[in-house]
C-alpha positions as CSV (number, residue, x, y, z in Angstrom):
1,X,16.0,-32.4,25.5
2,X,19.1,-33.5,23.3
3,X,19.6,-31.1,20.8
4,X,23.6,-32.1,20.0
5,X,25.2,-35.2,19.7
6,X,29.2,-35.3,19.4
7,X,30.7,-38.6,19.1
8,X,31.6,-41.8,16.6
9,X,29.9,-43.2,14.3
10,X,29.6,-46.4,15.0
11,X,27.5,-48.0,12.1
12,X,24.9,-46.3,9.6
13,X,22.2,-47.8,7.2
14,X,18.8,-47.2,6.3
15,X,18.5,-43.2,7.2
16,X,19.9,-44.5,11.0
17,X,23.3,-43.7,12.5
18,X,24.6,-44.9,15.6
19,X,27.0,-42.4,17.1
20,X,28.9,-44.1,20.0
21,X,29.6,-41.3,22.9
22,X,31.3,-42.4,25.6
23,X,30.5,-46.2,25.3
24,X,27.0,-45.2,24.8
25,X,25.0,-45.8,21.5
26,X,22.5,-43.3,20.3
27,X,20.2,-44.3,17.3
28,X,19.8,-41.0,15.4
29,X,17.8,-40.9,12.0
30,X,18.9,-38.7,9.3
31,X,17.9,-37.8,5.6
32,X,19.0,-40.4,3.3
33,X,22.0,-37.9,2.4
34,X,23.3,-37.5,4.9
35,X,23.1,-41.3,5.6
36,X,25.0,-42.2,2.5
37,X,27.8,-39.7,4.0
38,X,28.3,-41.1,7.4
39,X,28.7,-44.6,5.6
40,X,32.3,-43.0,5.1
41,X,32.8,-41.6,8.3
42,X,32.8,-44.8,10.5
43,X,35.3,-44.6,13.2
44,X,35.2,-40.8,13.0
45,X,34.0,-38.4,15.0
46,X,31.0,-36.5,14.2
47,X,29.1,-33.8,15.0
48,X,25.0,-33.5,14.7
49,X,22.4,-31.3,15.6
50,X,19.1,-33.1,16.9
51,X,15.4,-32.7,16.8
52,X,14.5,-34.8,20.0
53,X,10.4,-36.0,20.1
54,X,8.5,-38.4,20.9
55,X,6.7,-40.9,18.8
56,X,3.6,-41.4,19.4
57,X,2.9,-38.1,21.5
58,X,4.3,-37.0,24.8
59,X,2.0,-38.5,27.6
60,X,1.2,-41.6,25.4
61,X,2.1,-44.8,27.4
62,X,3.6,-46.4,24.8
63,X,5.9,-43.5,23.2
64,X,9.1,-43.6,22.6
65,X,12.2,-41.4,22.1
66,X,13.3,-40.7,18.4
67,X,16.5,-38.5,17.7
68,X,16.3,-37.3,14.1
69,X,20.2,-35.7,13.1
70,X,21.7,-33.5,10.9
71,X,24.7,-31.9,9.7
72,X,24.3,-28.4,10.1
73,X,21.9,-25.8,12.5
74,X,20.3,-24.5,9.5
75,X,19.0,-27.6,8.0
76,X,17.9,-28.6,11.4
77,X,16.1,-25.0,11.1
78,X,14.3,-25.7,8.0
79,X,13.1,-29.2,9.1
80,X,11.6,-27.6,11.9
81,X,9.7,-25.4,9.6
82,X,8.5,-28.1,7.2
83,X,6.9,-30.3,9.7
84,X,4.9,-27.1,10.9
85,X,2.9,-28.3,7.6
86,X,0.0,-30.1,8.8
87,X,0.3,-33.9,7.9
88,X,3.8,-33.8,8.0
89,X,5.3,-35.2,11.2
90,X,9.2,-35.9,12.3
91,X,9.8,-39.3,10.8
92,X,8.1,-39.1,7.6
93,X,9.9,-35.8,6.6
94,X,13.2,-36.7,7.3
95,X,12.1,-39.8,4.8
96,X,10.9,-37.1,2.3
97,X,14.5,-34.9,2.5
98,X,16.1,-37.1,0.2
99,X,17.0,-34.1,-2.0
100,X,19.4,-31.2,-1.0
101,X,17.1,-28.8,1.3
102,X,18.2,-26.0,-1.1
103,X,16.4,-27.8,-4.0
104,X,13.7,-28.4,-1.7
105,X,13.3,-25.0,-0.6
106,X,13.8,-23.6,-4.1
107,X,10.8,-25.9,-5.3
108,X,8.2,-24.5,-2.6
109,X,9.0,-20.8,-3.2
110,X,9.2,-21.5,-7.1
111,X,5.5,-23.6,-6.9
112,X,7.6,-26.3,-8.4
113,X,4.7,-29.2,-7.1
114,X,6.5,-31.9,-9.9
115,X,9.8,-31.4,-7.5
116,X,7.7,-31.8,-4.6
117,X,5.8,-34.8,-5.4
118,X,9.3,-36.6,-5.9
119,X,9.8,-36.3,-2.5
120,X,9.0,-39.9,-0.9
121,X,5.7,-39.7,0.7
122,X,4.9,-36.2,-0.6
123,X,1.8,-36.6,-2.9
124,X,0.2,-34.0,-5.4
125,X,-2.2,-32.8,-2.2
126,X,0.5,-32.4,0.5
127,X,2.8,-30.8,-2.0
128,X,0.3,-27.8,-2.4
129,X,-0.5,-27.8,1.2
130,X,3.6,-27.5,1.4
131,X,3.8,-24.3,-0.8
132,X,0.5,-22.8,0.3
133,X,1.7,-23.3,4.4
134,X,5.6,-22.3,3.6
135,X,6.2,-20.1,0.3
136,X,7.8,-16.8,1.0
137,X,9.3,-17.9,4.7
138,X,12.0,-20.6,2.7
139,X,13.8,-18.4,0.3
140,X,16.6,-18.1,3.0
141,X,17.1,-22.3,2.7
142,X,17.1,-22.1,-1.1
143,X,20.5,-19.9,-0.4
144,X,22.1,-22.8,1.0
145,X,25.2,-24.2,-0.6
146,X,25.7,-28.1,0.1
147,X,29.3,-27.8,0.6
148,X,29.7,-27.8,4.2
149,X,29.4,-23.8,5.8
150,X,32.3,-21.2,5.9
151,X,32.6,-19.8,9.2
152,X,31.1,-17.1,10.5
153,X,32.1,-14.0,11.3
154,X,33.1,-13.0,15.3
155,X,31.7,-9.7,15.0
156,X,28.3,-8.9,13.8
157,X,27.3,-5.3,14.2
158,X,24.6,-3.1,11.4
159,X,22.5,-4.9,9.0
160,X,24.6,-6.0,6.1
161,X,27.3,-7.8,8.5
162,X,24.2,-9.9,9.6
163,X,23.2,-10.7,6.5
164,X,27.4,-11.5,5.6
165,X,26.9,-13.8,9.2
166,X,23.9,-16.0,7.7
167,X,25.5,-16.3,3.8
168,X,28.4,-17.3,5.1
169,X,26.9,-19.9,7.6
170,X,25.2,-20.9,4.4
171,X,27.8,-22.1,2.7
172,X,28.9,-19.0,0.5
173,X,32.7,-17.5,0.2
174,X,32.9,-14.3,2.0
175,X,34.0,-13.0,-1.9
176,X,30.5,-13.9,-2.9
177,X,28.7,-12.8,-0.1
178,X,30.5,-9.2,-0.4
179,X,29.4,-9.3,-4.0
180,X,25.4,-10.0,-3.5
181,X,25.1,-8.2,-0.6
182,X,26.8,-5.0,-2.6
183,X,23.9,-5.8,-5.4
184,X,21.5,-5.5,-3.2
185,X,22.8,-2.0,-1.2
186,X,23.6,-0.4,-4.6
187,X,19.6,-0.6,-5.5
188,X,19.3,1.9,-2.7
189,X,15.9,0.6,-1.3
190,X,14.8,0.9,2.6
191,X,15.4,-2.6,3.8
192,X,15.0,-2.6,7.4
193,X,15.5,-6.3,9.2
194,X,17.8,-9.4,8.0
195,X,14.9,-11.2,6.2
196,X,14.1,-8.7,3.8
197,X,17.8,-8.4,2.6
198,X,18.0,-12.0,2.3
199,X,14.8,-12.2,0.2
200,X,16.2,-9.4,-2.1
201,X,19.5,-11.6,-2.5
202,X,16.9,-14.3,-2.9
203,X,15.1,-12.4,-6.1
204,X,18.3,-11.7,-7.7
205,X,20.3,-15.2,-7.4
């Protein structure tokens, strides 16, 4: 299983990058983009997280060995979720991410079917089947900033310096994630795990 690629881009064009590693060439499909950005980064080094499968089924004969590539671990995350929506395999969502994954996120937890259905390949049908399989487990995605992630923090200890780890792995100043995470505490309500503080940050953003 590849599930990291580190190495230079080589060429890129039509949601495909090849990323040379060690005089080897490895054809990795991303969203379109993240395609358009690579086109700038020939010759430079490069870093991508990978959802490795195979098309047309493990144990087929005839399948073969698809890399599909992206940026960051979180939006790796999220396409893992979307393709748990039946009809939706590996290929033909990384086609339909040609929007940031925050606006796509935001759309399924805000029922927001007109976004959906301007995804490519994502028809009135599937975009319900979308919202009914993932609203309410997303709200964490539509957080994301599309700037590329702050670092996170070495030490991670009670609840709120979790929830400090995963805003500032989404993109967001530690300023700003200090300030929504203080909203949220100064409600005074029992939240007991990681998700639930993020979908109250969620509610309030």
């Amino acid at each position: 299983m590849i599930s990291k690629i580190c190495g230079i881009v080589s060429s890129a064009s039509e949601n495909r990058v090849i990323v040379d590693v060690d005089g080897v060439g490895y054809e990795v499909h991303v969203p379109t983009s993240l395609c358009n950005a690579m086109l700038g980064k020939k010759g430079e080094r490069v870093i991508l997280y990978t959802y490795h499968y195979l098309q047309g089924g493990a144990g087929a004969a005839s399948a073969i060995p698809m890399l599909i590539g992206f940026e960051r671990e979180v939006d790796k995350e999220f396409f893992e979720r979307f393709i748990t929506v039946s009809g939706i395999g590996p290929k033909a969502a990384v086609k339909a991410f040609a929007m940031p994954i925050s606006r796509i996120a935001t759309a399924i937890e805000k029922e927001d079917v007109a976004a959906l259905i301007r995804l490519p390949g994502i028809g009135r049908q599937r975009a319900g089947e979308i919202i009914a399989k993932l609203k309410g487990k997303v709200y964490k995605f539509a957080l994301l900033r599309d700037e590329a992630p702050a670092g996170v923090p070495e030490e991670l200890g009670d609840l709120e310096a979790e929830v400090m780890g995963v805003l500032l792995q989404l993109g967001y100043r530690r300023a700003e994630a200090e300030e929504m995470i203080r909203k949220v505490a100064a409600k005074g309500r029992a939240i007991e795990s990681t998700e639930a503080f993020l979908q109250e940050i969620y509610r309030d953003h």
